[in-house]
N, C-alpha and C positions, 0 to 999 in steps of 0.2 A: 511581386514583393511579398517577404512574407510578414502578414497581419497578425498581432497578437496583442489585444484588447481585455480578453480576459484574465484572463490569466488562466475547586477542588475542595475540587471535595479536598477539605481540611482533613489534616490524620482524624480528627478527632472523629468524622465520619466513616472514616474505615479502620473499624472493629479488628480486636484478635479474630474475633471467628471468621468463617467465612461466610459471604452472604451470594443469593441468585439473583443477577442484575434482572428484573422484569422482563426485557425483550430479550435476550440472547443467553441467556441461561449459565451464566458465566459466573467464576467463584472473584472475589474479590480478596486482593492483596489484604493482607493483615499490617493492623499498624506499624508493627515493626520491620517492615518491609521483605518478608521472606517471600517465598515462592506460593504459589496453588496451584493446583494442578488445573488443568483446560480440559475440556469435553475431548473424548478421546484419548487421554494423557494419560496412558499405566495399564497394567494389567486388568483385562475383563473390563473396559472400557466400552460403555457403548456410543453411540450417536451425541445423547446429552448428558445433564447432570441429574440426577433425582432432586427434585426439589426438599429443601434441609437439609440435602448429603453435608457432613463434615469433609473438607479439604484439605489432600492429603499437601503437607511442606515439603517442597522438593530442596529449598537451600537451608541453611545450618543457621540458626541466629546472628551468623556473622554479619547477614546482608541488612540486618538493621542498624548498621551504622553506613549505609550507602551516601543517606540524606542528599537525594537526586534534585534539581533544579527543576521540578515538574513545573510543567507551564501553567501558570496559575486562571487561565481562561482554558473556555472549551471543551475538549474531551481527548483523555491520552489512555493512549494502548503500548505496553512495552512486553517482550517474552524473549526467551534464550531458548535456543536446540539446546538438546538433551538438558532443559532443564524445564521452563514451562512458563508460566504469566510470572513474568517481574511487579508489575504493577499497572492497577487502571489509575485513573484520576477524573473526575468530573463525569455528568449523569451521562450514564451510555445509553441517549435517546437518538431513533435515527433522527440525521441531520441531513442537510446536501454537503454534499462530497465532491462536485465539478469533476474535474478531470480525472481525479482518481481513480473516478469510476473506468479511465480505460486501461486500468491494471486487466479486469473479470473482459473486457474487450478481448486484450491481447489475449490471455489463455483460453478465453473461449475459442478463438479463430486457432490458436495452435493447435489445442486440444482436437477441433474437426478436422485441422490440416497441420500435421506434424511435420516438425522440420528434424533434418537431423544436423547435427554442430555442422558447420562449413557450409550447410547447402542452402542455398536462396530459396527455393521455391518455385514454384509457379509466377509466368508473367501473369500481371492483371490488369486492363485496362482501365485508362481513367473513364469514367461517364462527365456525361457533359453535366448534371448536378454536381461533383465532386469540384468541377472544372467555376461552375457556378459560383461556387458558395466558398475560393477561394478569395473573391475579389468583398467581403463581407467584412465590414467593420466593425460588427459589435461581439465579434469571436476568434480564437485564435483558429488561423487556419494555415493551410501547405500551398503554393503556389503551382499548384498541378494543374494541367493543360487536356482538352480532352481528347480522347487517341493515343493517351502517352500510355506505355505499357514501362509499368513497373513491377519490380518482384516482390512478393510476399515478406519476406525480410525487409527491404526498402522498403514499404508502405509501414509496417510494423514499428522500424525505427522514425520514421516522420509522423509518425501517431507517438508515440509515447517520448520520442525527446522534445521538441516543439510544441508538442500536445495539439495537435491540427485534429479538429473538430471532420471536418472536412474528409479528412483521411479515415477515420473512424468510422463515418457513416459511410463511406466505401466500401471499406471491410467488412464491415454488417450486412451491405446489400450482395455485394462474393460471395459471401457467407452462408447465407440464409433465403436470401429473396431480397427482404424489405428490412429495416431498421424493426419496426414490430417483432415481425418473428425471430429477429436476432434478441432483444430482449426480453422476449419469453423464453429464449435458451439460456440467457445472463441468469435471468431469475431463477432457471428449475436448477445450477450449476451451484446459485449461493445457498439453494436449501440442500441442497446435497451436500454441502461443505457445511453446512448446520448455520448460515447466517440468517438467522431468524429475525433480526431487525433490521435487513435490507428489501430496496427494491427499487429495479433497474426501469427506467421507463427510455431510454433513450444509451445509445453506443457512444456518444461520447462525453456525458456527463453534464452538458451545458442547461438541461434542464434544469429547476429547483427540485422536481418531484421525485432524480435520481435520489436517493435517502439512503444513510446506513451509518454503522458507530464503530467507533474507534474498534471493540474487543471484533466484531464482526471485520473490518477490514485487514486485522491483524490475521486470521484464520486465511484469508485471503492473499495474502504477504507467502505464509508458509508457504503453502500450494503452488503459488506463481514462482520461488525462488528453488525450486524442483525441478525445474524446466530449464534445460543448458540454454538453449534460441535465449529465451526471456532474460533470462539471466546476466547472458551477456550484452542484450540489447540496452535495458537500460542501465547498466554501466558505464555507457558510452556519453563520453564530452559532448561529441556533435555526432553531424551526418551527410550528408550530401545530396542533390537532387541534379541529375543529368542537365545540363546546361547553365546550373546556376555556378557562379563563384565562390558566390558567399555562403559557407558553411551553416545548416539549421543548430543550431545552440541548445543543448540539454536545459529544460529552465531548474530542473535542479542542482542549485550551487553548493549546494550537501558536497557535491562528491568531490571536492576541492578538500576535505576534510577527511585527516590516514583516516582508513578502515573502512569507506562508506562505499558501499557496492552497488546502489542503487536507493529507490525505487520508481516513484514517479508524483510531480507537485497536482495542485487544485486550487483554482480559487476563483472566485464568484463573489459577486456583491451579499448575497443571500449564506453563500457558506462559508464566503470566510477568505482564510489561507486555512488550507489540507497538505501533509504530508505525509504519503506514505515510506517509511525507509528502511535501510537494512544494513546493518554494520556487522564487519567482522572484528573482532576482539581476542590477544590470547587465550589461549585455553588455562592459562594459572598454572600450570601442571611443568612449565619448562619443555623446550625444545619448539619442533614448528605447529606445533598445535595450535588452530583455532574452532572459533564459536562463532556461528551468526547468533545477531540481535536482530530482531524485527521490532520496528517502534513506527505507530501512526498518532499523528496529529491532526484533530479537524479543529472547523469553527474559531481559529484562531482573527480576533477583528472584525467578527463580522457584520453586515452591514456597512461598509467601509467603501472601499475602492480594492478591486480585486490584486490592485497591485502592492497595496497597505497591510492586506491580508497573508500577502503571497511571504512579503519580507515578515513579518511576523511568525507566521509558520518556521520560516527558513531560519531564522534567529532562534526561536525557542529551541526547536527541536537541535539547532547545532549544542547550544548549551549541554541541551540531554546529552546528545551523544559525545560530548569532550567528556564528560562526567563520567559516564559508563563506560567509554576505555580507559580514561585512569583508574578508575575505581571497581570493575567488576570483574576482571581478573584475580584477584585477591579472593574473592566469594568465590568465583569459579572452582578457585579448587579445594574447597570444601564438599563438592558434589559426590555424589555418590557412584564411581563410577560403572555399576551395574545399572543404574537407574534408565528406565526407558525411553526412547528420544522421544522429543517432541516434534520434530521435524526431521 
C-alpha cells in the first residue's frame, strides 16, 4: 500500500533599486514591481552579479500595477522566459525544502542517463533496502518489492508524482554507488547552476539539513523544465506500478489549474509546505504564443503538520498563479522583443 506521511517582506522593504540577496547573489524586484535581471540574464553575463551592480528592467512600468497576492509567510521566487525575476518576497535564507529537493534528483539522474522523449530507459532492479523502506511510516514512500525490475522513467515518475522517498534513494544508489555520492553530485550541479544557498545532504529531501531558497530553486525550475523526459513527467496526474490497481496520484493539485505544467510539491514538519511550479501563460502578443512562469514556494506553515503545510503551499501558490494568468499577459507584451531569453 502506498504510505504517504509526509508529505514579506512588505513593498516598503523592496526598494526601487536593486539589492544583492546575501546568499545567492540575486537582484531584488523593485517596488513597483518590474522586472531585474537574474545572474546570467543579457548580454556579457557572467556566472553572478558584481556586488552594487545596478539592475537592468526587463518589463515596462506597466507591471507595477500587477499587485500579485504574494503569500504573505515564507519565501517566494517568481520569473518569466524571455523576461527574467518577476519578484522575490520574503528573506532568501536557505530553508528545508523536503521533497522538492527531488526536482536536482531527477535531472541529476537524467542528466548521467539521458532519455530521449518516448524511450524508457533501462530496467533497474529493486534492492531489498528500497523494498525495505517501503513498508515505513513516518515517510512517503512507493510500494516496490525487491527483484522487481522497473524502467528508468517508471522509477522517475514514482519518485516525483507520489514523491516516494524510497524510490529516490534507489536512484541515487543506480546512480552513483551510495546516497553520499549521489549528493555530492546534487551539490557540485547546484553550484554549477550558481545555487550558492543550497545544500543537498540526502536524494530524497526528507532530511531537515537538505537547505535552499526560493531565488536558488527557481534557477533550478529553468534547468529541470529544459529537459523533454522531466517535463513531461511531472505533468502527469498519476502513474502506475505493475501489479497494483490503484493509480499513484501526483500530490500536486496545481495542475487541475489552466496553464500549470508542472512542478513538484514538499512538505515536512520543519519546512513547511514547498512548491515548486511552472505555468504557461499567453504571450500578450495574439495568436498561439506562450511564456512559461516559473514560481517556488517554501516554508509556507511551518512547524505544522506536513499535511497543514502542503495545503497551504498549494492554496497560496494557486492564488499567485490565477493572478498571473489574468494579469501578466497584458505586461507581457510590453517586452522588448529582441530582449534576451531567460530560459
Amino acid at each position: 500500500m502506498f504510505v504517504r506521511t509526509k508529505s514579506e517582506e512588505g513593498r516598503a522593504g523592496l526598494s526601487r533599486r536593486g539589492a544583492l540577496g546575501a546568499l545567492a547573489g540575486l537582484l531584488v524586484l523593485g517596488a513597483g514591481g518590474a522586472l531585474a535581471a537574474l545572474p546570467g540574464d543579457g548580454p556579457g553575463a557572467g556566472a553572478g552579479v558584481r556586488a552594487g551592480a545596478t539592475p537592468t528592467l526587463r518589463l515596462s512600468d506597466a507591471a507595477a500595477g500587477l499587485d500579485l497576492p504574494w503569500p504573505a509567510e515564507g519565501q517566494t521566487a517568481v520569473a518569466v522566459a524571455k523576461g527574467g525575476v518577476l519578484g522575490l518576497r520574503g528573506p532568501q535564507q536557505p530553508v528545508p525544502i523536503a521533497s522538492v529537493a527531488k526536482v536536482m534528483t531527477a535531472h541529476v539522474v537524467l542528466r548521467d542517463h539521458p532519455l530521449k522523449e518516448g524511450e524508457d530507459g533501462p530496467l533497474i532492479t529493486v534492492d531489498e533496502q528500497a523494498a525495505a523502506e517501503a513498508a515505513s511510516p513516518s515517510e512517503s514512500t512507493a510500494p516496490v518489492t525487491a527483484g522487481q525490475k522497473l524502467s528508468q522513467r517508471k522509477l522517475l515518475e514514482v519518485m516525483l508524482l507520489p514523491s516516494a522517498n524510497n524510490v529516490a534513494r534507489l536512484l541515487a544508489r543506480w546512480d552513483a554507488g551510495s546516497q553520499e555520492a549521489f549528493a555530492a553530485r546534487m551539490n557540485a550541479e547546484a553550484a554549477r547552476l550558481g545555487m550558492t544557498g543550497t545544500t543537498y545532504t540526502g536524494a530524497s529531501g526528507v532530511e531537515a539539513s537538505t537547505v535552499s531558497t526560493a531565488f536558488d530553486q527557481l534557477k533550478l525550475a529553468r534547468e529541470a523544465m529544459k529537459n523533454p523526459v522531466l517535463r513531461a513527467t511531472v505533468a502527469l496526474r498519476s502513474t502506475t506500478l505493475p501489479g497494483r490497481a490503484e493509480p499513484l496520484r501526483n500530490t500536486n493539485s496545481l495542475l487541475d489549474r489552466p496553464g500549470v505544467v508542472g512542478l513538484k510539491t514538499g512538505s515536512s514538519t520543519p519546512a513547511g509546505g514547498n512548491l515548486m511550479w511552472a505555468l504557461e501563460v499567453p504571450d500578450g502578443r495574439g495568436g498561439s504564443g506562450r511564456r512559461l512562469v516559473y514560481g517556488v514556494v517554501l516554508g509556507q506553515r511551518a512547524n505544522t503538520t506536513p499535511a497543514e503545510g502542503l495545503r497551504a503551499a498549494l492554496e497560496n501558490s494557486g492564488q499567485l498563479v490565477d493572478a498571473l494568468r489574468q494579469k501578466l499577459p497584458g505586461v507581457l507584451a510590453t517586452l522588448d522583443s529582441e530582449q534576451r531569453e531567460w530560459a
